[in-house]
C-alpha positions as CSV (number, residue, x, y, z in Angstrom):
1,X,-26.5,-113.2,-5.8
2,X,-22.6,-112.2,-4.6
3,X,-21.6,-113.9,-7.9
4,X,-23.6,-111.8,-10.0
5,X,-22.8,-108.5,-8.2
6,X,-19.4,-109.2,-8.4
7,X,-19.6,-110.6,-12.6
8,X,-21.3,-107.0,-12.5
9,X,-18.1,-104.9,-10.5
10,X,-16.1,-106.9,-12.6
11,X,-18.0,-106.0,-16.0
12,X,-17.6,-102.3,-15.0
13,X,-14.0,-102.4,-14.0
14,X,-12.9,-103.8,-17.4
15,X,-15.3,-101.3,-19.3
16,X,-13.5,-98.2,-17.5
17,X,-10.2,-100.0,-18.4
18,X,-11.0,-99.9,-21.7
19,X,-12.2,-96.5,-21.6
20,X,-9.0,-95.2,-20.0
21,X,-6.8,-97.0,-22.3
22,X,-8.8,-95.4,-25.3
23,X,-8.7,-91.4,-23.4
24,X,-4.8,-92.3,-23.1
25,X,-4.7,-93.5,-26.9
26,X,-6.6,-90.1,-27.8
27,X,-4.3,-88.4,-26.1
28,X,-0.9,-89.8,-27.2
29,X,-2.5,-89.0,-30.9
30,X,-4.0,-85.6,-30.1
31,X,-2.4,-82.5,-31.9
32,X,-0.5,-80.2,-29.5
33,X,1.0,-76.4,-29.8
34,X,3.7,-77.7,-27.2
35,X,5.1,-81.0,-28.8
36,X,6.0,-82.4,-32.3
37,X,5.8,-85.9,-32.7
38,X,4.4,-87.2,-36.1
39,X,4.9,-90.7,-35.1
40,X,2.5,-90.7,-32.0
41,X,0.2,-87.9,-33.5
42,X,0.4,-89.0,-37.5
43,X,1.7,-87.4,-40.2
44,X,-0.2,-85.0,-41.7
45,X,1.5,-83.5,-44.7
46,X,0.7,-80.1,-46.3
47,X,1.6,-78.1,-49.2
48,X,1.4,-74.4,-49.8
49,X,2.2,-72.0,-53.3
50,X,4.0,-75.1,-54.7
51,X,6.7,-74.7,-57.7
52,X,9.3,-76.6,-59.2
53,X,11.4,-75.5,-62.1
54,X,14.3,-78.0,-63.8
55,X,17.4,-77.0,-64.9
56,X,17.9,-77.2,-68.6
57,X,21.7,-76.3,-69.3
58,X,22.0,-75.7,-73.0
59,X,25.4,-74.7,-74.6
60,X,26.7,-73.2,-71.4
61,X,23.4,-71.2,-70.7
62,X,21.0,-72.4,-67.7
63,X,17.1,-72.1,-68.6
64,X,14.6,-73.4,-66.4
65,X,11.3,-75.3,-67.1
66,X,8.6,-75.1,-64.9
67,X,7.0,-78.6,-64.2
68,X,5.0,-77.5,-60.8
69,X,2.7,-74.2,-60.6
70,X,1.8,-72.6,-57.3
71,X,0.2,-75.9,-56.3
72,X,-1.5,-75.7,-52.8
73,X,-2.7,-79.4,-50.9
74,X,-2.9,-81.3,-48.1
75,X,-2.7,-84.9,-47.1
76,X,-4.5,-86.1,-43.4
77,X,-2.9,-88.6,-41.2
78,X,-3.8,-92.1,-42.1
79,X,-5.0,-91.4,-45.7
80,X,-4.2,-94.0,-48.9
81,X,-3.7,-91.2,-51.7
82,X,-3.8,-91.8,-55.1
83,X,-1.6,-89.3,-57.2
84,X,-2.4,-89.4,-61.0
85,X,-2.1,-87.8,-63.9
86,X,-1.2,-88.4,-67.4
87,X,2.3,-89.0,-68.5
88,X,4.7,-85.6,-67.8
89,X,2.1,-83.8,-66.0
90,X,4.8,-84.0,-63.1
91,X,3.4,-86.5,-60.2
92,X,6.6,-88.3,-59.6
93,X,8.9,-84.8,-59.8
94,X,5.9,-83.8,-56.8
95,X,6.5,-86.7,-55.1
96,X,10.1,-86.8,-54.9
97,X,10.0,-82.6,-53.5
98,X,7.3,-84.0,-50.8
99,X,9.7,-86.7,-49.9
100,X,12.8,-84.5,-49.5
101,X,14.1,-87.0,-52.3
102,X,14.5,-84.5,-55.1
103,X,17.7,-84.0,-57.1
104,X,20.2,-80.8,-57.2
105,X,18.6,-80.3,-60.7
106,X,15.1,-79.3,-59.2
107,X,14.4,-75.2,-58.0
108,X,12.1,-75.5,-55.7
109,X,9.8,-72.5,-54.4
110,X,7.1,-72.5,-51.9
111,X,6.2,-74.4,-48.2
112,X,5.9,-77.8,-47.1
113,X,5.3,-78.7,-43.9
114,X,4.8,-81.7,-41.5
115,X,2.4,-81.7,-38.9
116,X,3.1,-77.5,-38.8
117,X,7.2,-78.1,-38.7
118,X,9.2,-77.3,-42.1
119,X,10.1,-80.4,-44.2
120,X,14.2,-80.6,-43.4
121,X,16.5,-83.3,-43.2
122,X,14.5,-85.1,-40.9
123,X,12.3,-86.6,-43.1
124,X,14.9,-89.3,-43.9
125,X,14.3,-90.8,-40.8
126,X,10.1,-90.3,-40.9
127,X,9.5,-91.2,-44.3
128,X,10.0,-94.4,-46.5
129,X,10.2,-94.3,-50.2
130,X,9.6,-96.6,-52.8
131,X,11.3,-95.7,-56.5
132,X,10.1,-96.3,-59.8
133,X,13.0,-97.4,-60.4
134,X,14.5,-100.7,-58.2
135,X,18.1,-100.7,-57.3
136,X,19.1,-104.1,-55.9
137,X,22.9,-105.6,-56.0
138,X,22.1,-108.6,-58.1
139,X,24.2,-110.8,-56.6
140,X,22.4,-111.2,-52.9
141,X,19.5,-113.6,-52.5
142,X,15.9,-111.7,-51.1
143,X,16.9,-113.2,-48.0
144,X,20.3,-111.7,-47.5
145,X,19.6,-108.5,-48.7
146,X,16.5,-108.1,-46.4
147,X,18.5,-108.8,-43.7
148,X,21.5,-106.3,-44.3
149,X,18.6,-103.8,-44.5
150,X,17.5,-104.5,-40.9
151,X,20.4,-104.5,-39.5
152,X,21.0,-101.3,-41.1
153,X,17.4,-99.5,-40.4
154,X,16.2,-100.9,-37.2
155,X,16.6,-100.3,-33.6
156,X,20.1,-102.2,-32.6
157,X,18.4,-103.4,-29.3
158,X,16.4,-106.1,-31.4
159,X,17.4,-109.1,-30.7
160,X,18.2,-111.3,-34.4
161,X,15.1,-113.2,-33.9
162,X,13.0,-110.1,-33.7
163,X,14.5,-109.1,-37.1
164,X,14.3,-112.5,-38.3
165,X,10.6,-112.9,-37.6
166,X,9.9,-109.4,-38.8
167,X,11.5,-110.4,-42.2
168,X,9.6,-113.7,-42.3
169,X,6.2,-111.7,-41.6
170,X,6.9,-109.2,-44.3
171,X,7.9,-111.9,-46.7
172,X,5.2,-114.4,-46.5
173,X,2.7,-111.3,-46.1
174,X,4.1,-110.6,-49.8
175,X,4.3,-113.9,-51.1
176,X,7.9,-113.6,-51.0
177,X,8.8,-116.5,-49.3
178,X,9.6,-118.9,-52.2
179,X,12.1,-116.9,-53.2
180,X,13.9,-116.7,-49.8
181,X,17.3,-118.0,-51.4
182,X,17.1,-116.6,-55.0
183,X,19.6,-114.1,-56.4
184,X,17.8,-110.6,-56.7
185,X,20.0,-110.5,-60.3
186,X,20.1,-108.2,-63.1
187,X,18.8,-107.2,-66.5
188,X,21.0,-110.3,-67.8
189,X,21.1,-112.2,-64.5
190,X,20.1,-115.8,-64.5
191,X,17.7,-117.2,-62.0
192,X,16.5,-113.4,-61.2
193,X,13.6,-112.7,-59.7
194,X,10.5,-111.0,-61.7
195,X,10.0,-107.6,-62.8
196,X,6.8,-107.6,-59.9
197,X,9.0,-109.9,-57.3
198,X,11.8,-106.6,-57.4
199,X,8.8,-104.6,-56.8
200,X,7.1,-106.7,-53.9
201,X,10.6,-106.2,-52.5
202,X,11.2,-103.0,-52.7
203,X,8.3,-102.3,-51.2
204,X,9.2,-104.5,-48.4
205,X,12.3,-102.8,-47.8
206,X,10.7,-100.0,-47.2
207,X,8.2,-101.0,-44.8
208,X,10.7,-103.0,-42.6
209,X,11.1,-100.2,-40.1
210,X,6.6,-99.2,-40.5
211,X,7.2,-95.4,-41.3
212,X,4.1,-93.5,-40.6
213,X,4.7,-91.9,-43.8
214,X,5.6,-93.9,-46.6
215,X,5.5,-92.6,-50.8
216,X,5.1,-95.4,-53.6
217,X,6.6,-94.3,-56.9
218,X,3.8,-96.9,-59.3
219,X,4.2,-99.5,-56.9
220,X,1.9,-102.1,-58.9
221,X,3.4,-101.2,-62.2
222,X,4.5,-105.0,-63.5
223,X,2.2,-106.8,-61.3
224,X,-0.4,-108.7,-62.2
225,X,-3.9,-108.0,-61.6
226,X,-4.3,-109.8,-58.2
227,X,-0.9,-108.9,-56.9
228,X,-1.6,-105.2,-56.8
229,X,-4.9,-105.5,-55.3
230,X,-2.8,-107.4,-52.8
231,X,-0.1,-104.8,-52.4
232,X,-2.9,-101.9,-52.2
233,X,-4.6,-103.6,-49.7
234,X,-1.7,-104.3,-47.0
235,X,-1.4,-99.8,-48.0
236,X,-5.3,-99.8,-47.0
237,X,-4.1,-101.6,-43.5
238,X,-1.8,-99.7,-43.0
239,X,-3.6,-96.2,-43.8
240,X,-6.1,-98.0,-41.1
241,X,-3.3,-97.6,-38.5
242,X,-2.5,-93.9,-38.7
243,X,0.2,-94.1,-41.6
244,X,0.3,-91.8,-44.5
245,X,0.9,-92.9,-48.1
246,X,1.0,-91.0,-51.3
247,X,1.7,-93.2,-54.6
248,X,1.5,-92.3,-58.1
249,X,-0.2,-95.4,-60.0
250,X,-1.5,-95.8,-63.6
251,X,-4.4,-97.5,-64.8
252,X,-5.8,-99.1,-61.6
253,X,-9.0,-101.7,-61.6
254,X,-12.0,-100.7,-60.2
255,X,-11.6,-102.8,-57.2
256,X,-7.6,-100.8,-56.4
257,X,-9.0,-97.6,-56.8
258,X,-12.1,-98.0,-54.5
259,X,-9.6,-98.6,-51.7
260,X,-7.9,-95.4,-51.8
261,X,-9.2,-92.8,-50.2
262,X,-7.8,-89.3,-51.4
263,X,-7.2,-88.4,-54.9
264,X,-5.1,-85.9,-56.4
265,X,-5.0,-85.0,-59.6
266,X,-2.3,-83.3,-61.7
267,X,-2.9,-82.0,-65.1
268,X,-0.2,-79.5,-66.7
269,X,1.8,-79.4,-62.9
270,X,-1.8,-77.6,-61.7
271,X,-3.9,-79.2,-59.8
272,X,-7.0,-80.7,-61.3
273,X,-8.5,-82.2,-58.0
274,X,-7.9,-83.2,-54.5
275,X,-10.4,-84.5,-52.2
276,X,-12.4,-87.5,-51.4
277,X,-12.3,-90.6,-53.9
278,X,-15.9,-91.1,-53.8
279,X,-16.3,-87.4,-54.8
280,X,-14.1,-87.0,-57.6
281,X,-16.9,-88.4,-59.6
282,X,-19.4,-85.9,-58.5
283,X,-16.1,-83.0,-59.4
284,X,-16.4,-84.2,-63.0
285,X,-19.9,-84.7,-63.3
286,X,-21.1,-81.0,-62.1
287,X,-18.1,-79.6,-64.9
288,X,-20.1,-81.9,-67.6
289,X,-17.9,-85.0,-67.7
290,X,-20.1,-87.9,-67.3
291,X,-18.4,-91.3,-66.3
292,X,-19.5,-94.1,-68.9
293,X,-20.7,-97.0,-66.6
294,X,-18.4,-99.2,-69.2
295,X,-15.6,-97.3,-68.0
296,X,-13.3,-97.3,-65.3
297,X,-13.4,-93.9,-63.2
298,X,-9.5,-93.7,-63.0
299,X,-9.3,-93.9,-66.8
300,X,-11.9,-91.4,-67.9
301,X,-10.0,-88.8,-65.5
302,X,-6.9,-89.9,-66.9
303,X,-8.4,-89.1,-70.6
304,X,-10.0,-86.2,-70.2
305,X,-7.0,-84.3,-68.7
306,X,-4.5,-86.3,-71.0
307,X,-3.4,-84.1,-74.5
308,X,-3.7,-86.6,-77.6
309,X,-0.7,-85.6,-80.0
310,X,-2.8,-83.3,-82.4
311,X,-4.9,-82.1,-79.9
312,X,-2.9,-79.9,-77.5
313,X,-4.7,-76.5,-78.0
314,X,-8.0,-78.0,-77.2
315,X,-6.6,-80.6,-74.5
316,X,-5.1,-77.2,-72.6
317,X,-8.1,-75.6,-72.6
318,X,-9.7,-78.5,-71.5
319,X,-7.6,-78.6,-68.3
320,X,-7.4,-75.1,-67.9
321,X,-10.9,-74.9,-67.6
322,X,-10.8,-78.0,-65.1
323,X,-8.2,-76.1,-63.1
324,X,-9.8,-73.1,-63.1
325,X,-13.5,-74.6,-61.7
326,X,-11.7,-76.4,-59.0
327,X,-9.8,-73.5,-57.8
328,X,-13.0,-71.8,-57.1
329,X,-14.9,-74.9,-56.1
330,X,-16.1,-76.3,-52.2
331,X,-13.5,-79.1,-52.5
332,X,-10.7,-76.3,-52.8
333,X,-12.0,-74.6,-50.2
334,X,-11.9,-77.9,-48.1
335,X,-8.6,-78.7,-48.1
336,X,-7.7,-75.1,-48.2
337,X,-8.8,-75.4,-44.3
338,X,-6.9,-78.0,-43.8
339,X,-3.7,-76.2,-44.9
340,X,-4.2,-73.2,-43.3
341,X,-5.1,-75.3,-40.1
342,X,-1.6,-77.1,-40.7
343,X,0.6,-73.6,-41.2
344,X,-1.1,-72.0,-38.1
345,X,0.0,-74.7,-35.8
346,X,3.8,-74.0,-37.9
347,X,3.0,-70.4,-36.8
348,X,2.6,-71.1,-32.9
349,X,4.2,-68.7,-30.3
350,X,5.1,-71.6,-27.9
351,X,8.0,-73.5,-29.1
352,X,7.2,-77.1,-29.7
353,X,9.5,-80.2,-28.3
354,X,10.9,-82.2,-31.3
355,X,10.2,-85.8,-30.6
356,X,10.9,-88.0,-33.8
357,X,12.7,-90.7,-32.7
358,X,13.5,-90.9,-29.0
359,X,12.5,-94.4,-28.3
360,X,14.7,-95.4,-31.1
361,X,18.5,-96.5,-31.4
362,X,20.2,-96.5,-34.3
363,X,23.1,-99.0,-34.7
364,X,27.0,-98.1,-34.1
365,X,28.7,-96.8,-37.0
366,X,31.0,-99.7,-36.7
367,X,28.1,-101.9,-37.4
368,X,27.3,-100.0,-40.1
369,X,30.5,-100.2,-41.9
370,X,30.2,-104.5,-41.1
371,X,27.4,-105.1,-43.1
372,X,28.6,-103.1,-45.7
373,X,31.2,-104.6,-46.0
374,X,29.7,-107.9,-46.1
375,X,27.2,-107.4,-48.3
376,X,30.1,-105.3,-51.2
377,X,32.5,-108.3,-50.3
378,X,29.1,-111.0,-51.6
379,X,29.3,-109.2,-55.0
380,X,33.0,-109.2,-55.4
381,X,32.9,-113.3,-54.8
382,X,29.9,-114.0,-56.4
383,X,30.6,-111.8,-59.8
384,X,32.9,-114.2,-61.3
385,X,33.1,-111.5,-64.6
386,X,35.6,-108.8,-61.7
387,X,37.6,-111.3,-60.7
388,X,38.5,-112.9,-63.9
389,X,38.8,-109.9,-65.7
390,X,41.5,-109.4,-63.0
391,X,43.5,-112.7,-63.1
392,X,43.9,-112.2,-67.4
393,X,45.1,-108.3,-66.9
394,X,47.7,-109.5,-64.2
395,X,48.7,-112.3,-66.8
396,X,48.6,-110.3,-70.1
397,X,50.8,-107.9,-68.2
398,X,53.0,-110.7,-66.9
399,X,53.6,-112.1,-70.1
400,X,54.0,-108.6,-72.0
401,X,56.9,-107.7,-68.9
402,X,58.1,-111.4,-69.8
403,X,58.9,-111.0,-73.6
404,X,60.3,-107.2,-73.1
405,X,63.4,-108.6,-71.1
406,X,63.2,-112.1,-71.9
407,X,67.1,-113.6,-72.8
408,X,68.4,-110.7,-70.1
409,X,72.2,-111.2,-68.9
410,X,71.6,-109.8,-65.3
411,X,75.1,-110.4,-65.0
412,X,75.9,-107.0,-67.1
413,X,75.4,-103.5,-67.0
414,X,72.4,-103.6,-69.1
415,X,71.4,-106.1,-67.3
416,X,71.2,-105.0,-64.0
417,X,69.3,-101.9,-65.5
418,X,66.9,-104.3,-67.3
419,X,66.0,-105.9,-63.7
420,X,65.6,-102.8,-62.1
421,X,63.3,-102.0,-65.0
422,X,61.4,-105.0,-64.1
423,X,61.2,-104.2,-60.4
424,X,59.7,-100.9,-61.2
425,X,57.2,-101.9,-63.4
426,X,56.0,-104.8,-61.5
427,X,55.6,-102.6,-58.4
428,X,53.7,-100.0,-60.4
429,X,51.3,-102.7,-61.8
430,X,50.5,-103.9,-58.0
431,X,50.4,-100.0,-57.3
432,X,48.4,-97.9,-59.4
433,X,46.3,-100.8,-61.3
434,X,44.4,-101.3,-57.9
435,X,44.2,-97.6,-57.2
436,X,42.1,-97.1,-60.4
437,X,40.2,-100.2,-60.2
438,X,39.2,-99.1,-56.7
439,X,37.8,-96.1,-57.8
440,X,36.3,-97.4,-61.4
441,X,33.9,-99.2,-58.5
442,X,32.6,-96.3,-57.3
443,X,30.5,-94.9,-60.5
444,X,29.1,-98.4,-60.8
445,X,27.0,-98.3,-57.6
446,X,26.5,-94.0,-57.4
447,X,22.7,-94.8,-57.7
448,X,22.5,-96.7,-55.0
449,X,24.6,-95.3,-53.2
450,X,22.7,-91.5,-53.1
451,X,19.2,-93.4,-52.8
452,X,20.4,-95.0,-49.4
453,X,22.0,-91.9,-48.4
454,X,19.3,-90.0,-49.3
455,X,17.5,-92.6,-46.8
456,X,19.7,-92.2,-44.0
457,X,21.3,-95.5,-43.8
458,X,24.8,-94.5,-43.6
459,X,27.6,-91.7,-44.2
460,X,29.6,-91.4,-47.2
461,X,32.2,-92.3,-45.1
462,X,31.3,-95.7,-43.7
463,X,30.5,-96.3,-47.9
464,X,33.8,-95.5,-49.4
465,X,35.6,-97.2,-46.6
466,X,33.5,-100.5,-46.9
467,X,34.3,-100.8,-50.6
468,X,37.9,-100.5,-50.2
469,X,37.6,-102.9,-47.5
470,X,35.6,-105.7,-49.5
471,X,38.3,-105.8,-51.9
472,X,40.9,-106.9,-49.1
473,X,41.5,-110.8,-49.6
474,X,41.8,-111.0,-45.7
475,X,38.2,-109.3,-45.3
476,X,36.7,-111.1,-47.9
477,X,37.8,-114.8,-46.0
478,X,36.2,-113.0,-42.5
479,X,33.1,-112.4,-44.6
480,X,32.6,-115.5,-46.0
481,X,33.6,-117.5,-42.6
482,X,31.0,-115.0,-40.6
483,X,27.7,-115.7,-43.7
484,X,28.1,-119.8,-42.7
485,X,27.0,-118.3,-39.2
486,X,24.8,-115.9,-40.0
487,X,21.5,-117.2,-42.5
488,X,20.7,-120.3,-40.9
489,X,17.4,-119.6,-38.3
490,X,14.2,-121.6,-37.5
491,X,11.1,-120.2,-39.6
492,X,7.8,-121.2,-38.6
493,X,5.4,-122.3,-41.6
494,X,1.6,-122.0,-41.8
495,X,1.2,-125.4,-40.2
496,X,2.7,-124.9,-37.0
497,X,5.9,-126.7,-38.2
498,X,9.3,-125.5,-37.9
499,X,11.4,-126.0,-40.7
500,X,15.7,-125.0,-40.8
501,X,16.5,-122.7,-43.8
502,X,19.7,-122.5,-44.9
């Protein structure tokens, strides 16, 4: 009888644990007027009176095209958004403004705000952001190049095995793990990996340090068919634990779109929907656009607001009509709510405490400028094109200096002026030849260069000083002393087995 009275004190203890530990958890992810932090609370990211123009210069006059108009939207914490359209109706030009990504080209007019606080420079540090296009240096394996980026993202007071399991997770979560030792490469690189093995890693670049807002530039473009319902679903766990992702995507199955659960749809740079996935159908249906049951629900959206070549008047009226009927519709109204909601916590009279990163440590600068270093000093060894390019301009000049003064008396007049000739071009050729190589480097890697800015990773700084200093032959024989160190660790298999990767 004691036994049972206590299995029943005991019972009741461990339900009012759990009870406690889920008021705490309510609380850490509650809204508040007097604190700010997106990464406890979730992102919830809002839109209002949206426009983007480009600049157009033209024979020395500036015009500007507008590709957004006075677009208004919102985006809840833990939602998996879908962002479609047809082709140049302006999703990724959108999605790089949201993401604070957007280029010196773009005018940009209206609000954006996080959780009520003004998109700044901070969102380098919330948000991750996958590119259409990938960047990779070709000449680092998927395993070296995932670990320069956590070293250079995470908290410095992980320990290397922390990273090193983190990577391993990520990889084999990706299917990644075969190729742990080959060369990213090229366009022309042999041994590269696949068009969808760049994308798989891109992705997991960007998720190495779980941003709690993360935008997907047509992450499953070049994947196969069971790949990107793959991808998408790790998106749909994640979107289960509070993180926010926006991605443009084209043409998915059935099965990919059912998991997301916002769409947005652009048409023209207006908006021709946002709301719930399930109701977009219903949207379409009421405005006398039936989905075929042969059809797939992301394609028949994508055809009716797409403008066949021949077809533009009717196609515009078409989506003006769309545009018009959802301006005015309950789905508007819906997430117009939510966006007012968002800009009157912006609009609070107590001043909130910014907490973005406070638990995190980002590594020393000196660090920074190491793996830099290291990884610009693994291209310059392993291109073999740059360094022999080198060794035949230092002996074509050699042998042109040689047969200008060859039979020279140094014992003369002329001669002596001849040597000193020599002298000076020599020391020119070891002067200014490596000045201008050094900075023919830099236009080579700009791209990446401003996309990992743009992400926070470094300053220009620590980046112009790393590539001068990977060209040093001392530096490079550091570097490549330091790498027979560094990529050896245990990884544990599927099995249970542990297994020494080299």
């Amino acid at each position: 009888m004691e036994e049972t009275q206590l299995d029943v004190l005991n019972g009741d203890s461990d339900i009012e644990s759990e009870m406690q530990a889920s008021i705490d958890s309510f609380r850490e992810r509650s809204r508040s007027y007097s604190r700010w932090s997106p990464v406890d609370e979730g992102v919830t990211l809002a839109w209002n009176n949206l426009t983007i123009y480009a600049k157009i210069k033209k024979r020395g006059i500036t015009n500007y095209k507008r590709i957004i108009n006075d677009m208004s939207g919102a985006v809840k914490a833990g939602s998996l958004v879908a962002l479609m359209g047809a082709s140049g109706a302006g999703k990724s030009t959108l999605m790089s403004v949201l993401g604070y990504r957007n280029s010196a080209k773009l005018v940009v007019e209206g609000d954006m705000i996080i959780n009520g606080r003004k998109i700044d420079d901070y969102m380098k540090y919330l948000s991750g952001y996958m590119h259409q296009e990938d960047m990779f240096i070709p000449y680092l394996t998927v395993l070296e190049h995932m670990t320069i980026m956590a070293n250079l993202k995470l908290d410095r007071r992980l320990t290397r095995d922390d990273k090193r399991q983190k990577i391993l997770n990520i990889l084999t979560e990706l299917g990644l793990l075969k190729c742990l030792h080959s060369k990213i490469g090229g366009t022309d690189q042999n041994k590269a990996l696949s068009g969808g093995e760049k994308k798989r890693l891109a992705f997991a670049t960007e998720i190495l340090i779980d941003p709690p807002l993360l935008f997907c530039d047509e992450p499953t473009t070049g994947l196969d068919s069971y790949s990107a319902q793959k991808l998408v679903g790790i998106m749909s766990k994640m979107a289960s634990e509070r993180t926010t992702i926006v991605c443009t995507i084209h043409q998915p199955s059935m099965d990919i779109f059912s998991m997301f659960t916002q769409l947005i749809l652009i048409a023209d740079g207006r908006t021709a929907y946002i709301g719930a996935t399930s109701k977009a159908i219903e949207f379409f249906q009421n405005l006398g656009y039936t989905c075929p049951s042969t059809y797939s629900p992301a394609d028949y959206f994508i055809k009716i607001l797409a403008s066949p070549p021949g077809q533009e008047d009717s196609s515009r009226q078409t989506i003006k009509r769309i545009c018009d009927q959802y301006a005015v519709s309950d789905y508007a109204k819906e997430i117009d709510v939510v966006v007012q909601y968002e800009f009157h916590m912006g609009r609070a009279v107590v001043p909130r405490r910014f907490e973005l990163r406070s638990n995190f440590k980002e590594i020393h600068w000196h660090s920074k400028l190491y793996w830099l270093v290291y990884r610009w000093t693994l291209e310059v060894m392993r291109n073999p094109t740059i360094e022999l390019t080198r060794v035949l301009q230092r002996v074509g000049t050699a042998i042109l200096i040689g047969f200008c003064y060859f039979g020279t008396n140094p014992y003369t007049q002329n001669g002596v002026q001849s040597v000193q000739g020599v002298i000076f071009m020599l020391v020119t050729e070891n002067t200014f030849h490596p000045m201008y190589s050094v900075l023919s480097e830099f236009p080579e890697n700009t791209p990446i260069f401003i996309r990992e800015y743009k992400s926070g990773l470094y300053h220009p700084a620590t980046y112009y000083l790393s590539r001068i200093l990977s060209m040093v032959s001392r530096v490079r024989k550091f570097v490549e002393h330091s790498r027979s160190r560094r990529f050896t660790f245990n990884t544990t298999l599927g099995n249970g087995r542990s297994q020494i990767v080299n």
